[in-house]
C-alpha positions in Angstrom: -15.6 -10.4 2.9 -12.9 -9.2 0.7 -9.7 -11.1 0.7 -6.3 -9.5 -0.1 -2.7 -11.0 -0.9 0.2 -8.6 -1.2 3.6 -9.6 -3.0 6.5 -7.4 -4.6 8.6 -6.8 -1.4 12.2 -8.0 -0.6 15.6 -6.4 0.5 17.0 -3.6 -1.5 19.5 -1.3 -1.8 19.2 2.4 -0.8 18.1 4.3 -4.3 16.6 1.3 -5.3 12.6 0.7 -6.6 9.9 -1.8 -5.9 6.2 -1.9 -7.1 3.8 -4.0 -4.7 1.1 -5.5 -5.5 -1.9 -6.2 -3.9 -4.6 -8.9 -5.7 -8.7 -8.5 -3.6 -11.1 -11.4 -4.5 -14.2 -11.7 -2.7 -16.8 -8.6 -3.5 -16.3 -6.0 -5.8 -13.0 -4.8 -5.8 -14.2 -1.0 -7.7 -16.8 -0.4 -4.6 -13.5 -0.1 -2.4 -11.1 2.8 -1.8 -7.9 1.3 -1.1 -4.8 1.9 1.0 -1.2 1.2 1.9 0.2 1.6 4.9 3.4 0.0 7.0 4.8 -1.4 10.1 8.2 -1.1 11.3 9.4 -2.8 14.0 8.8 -1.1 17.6 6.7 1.2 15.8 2.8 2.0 15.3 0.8 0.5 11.5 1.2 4.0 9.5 -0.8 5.6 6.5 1.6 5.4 3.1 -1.0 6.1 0.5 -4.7 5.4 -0.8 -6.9 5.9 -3.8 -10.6 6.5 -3.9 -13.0 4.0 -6.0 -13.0 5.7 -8.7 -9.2 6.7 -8.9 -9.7 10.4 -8.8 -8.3 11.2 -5.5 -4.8 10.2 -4.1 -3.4 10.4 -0.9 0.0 10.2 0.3 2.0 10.7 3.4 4.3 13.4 4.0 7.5 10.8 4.4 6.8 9.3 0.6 5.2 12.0 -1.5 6.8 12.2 -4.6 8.9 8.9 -4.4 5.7 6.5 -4.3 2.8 6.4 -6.6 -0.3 4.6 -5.7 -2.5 3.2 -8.5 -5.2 0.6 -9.3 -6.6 -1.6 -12.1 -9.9 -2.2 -11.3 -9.7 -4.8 -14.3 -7.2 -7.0 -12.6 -8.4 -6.6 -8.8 -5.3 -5.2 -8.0 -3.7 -1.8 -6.4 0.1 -1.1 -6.7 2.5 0.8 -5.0 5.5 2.3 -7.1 8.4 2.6 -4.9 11.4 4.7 -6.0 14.3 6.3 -4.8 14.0 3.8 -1.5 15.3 4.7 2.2 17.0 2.7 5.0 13.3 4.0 6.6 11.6 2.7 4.2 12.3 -0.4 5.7 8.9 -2.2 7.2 6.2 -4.8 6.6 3.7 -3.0 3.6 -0.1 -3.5 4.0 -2.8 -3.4 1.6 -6.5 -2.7 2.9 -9.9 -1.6 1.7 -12.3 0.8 3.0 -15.6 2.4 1.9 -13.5 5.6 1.2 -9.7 6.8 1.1 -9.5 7.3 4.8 -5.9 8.1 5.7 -5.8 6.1 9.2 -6.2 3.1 10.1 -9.5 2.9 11.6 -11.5 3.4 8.3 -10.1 0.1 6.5 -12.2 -2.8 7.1 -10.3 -5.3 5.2 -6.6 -5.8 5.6 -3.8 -8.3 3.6 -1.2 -10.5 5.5 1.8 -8.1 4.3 4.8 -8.1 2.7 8.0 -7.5 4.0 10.3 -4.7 2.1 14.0 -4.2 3.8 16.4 -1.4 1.8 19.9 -1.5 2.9 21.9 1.3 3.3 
């Protein structure tokens, strides 16, 4: 089993940054790939970004390439997500999960975090 605990979200302005944070315990945290993804409300869990093991291959959706950076520090158990220049859209609950590799659905991550809520303003 591999635990995870996100934190770094809260309400923002529009232009506005975050960084996330997601913490694993459990197994090892470098034989994972993770992700991000998000939940708005009424809407469907989507893909935001994910990072292979060994952090030489990122992926990022179309709606947050070159405003978020994905990264790890396989050190520290943890995988951030650097949040800049921040929509109204942006607006949803931000998951953290791990998978085998950097799958860019859903369905590949077998271990998923509570969530953290991120609400930007307009």
């Amino acid at each position: 089993q591999v635990q995870l605990l996100e934190s770094g979200g809260g309400l923002v302005q529009a232009g506005d940054s975050l960084r996330l944070s997601c913490v694993a315990s459990g197994r090892t945290f470098s034989n994972y790939a993770m992700g991000w993804f998000r939940q708005a409300p009424g809407k469907e869990r989507e893909f935001v970004a994910a990072i292979s093991r060994s952090v030489g291959r990122l992926s990022y959706a179309d709606s947050v390439k070159g405003r978020f950076t994905i990264s790890r520090d396989n050190a520290k158990n943890t995988v951030y997500l650097e949040m800049n220049s921040l929509k109204p859209d942006d607006t949803a609950v931000y998951y953290c999960a791990a998978a085998k590799f950097a799958f860019t659905t859903t369905a590949g991550y077998d271990y998923w975090g509570q969530g953290t809520q991120v609400t930007v303003s307009s």
